[in-house]
TORKOL-4160 file (C-alpha; in steps of 0.2 Angstrom, whole numbers, padded with zeros to 4 digits, m for minus):
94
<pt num="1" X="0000" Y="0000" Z="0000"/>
<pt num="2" X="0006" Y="0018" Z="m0006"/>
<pt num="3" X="0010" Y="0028" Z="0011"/>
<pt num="4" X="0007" Y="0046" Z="0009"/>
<pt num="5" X="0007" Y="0065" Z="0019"/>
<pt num="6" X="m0006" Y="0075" Z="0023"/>
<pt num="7" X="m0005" Y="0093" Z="0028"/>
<pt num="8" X="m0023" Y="0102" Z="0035"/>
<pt num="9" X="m0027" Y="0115" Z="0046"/>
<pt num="10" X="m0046" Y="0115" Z="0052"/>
<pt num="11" X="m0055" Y="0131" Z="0054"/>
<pt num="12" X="m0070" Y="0131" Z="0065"/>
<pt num="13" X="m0073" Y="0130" Z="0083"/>
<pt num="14" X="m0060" Y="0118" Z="0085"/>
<pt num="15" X="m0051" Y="0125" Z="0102"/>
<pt num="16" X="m0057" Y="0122" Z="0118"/>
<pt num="17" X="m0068" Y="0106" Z="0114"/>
<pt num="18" X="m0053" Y="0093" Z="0114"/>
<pt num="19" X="m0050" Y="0092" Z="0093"/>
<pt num="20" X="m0031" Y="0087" Z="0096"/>
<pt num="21" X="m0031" Y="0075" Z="0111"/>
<pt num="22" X="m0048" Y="0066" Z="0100"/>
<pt num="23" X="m0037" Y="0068" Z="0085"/>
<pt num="24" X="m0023" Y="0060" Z="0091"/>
<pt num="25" X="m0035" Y="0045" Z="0097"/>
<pt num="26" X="m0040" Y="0044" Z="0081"/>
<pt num="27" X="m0023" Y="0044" Z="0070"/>
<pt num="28" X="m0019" Y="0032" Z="0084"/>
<pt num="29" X="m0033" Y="0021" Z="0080"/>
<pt num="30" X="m0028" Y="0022" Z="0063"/>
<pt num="31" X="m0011" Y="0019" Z="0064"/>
<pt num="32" X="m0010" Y="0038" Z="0057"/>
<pt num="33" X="0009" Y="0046" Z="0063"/>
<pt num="34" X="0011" Y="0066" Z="0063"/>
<pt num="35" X="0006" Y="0078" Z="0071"/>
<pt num="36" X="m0007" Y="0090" Z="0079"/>
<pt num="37" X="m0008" Y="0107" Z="0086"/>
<pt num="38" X="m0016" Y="0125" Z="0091"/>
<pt num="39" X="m0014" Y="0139" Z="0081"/>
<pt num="40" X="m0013" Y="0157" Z="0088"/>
<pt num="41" X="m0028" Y="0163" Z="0076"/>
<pt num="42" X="m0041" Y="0146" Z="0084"/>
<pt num="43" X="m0036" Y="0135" Z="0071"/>
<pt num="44" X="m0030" Y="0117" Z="0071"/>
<pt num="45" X="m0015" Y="0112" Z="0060"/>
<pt num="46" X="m0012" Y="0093" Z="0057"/>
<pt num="47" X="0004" Y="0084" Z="0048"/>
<pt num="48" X="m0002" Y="0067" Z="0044"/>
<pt num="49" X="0009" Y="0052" Z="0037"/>
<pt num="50" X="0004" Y="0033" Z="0034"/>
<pt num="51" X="m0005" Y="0021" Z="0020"/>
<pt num="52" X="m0017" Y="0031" Z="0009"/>
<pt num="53" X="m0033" Y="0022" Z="0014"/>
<pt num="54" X="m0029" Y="0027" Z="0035"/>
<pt num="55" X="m0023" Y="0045" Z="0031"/>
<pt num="56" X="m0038" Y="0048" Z="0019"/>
<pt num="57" X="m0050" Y="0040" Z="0034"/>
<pt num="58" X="m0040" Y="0052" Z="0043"/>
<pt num="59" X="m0044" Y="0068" Z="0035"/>
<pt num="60" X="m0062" Y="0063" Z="0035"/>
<pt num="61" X="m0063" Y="0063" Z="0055"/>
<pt num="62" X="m0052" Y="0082" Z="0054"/>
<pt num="63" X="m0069" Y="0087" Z="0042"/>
<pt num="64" X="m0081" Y="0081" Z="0057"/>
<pt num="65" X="m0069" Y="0084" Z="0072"/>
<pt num="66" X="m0076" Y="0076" Z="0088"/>
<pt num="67" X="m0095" Y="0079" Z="0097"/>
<pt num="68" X="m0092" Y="0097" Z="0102"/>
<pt num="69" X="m0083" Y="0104" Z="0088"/>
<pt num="70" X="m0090" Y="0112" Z="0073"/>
<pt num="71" X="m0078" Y="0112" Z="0058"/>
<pt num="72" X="m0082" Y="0126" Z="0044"/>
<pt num="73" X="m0067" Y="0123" Z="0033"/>
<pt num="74" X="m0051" Y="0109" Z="0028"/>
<pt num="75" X="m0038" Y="0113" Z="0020"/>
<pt num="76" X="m0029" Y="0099" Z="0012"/>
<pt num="77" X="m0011" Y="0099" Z="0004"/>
<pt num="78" X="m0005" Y="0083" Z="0000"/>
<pt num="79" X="0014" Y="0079" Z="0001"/>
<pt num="80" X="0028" Y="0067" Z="m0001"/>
<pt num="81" X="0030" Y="0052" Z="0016"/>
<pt num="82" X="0043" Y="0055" Z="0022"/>
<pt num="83" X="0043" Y="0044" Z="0038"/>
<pt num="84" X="0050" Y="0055" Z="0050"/>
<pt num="85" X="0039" Y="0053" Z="0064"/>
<pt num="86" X="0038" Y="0039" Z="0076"/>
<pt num="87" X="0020" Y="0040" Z="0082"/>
<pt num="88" X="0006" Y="0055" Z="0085"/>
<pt num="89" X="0009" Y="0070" Z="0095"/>
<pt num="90" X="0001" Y="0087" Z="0101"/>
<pt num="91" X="0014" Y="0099" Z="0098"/>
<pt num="92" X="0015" Y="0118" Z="0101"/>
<pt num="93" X="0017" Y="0132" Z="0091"/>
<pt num="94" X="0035" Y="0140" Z="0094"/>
């Protein structure tokens, strides 16, 4: 199976109603690597890296987000795998 990369950022009320720890339960489940974090403007940015079929089940769930979420807009830029990651993480902005 073809691995891939999928960068999105999630616009919406996606801060303060757990998106990123239900997110990286989710890539978990799917066996999804990457990453997941706030944004200073109340966005969600995601890195996402795995076999096509589990990244693209992936980016569904970022387009519905978890129960108390309400996602307005994905974008989606597809990139080269590069595995560099070693599981899912919530990271920071620096």
């Amino acid at each position: 199976m073809e691995k891939v990369r999928a960068h999105v950022v999630i616009d919406g009320r996606v801060q303060g109603v757990c998106y990123r720890l239900d997110a990286r339960r989710a890539a978990l489940e799917r066996g999804v690597e990457g990453w997941v974090r706030n944004l200073p403007d109340g966005r969600v940015e995601a890195v996402l890296e795995g076999d096509e079929a589990d990244v693209k089940s992936m980016v569904k769930w970022c387009k519905a987000g978890p129960p108390l979420s309400r996602v307005t807009d994905v974008s989606l830029n597809w990139g080269p795998y590069t595995g560099e990651f070693g599981g899912f993480e919530i990271t920071f902005v620096r």
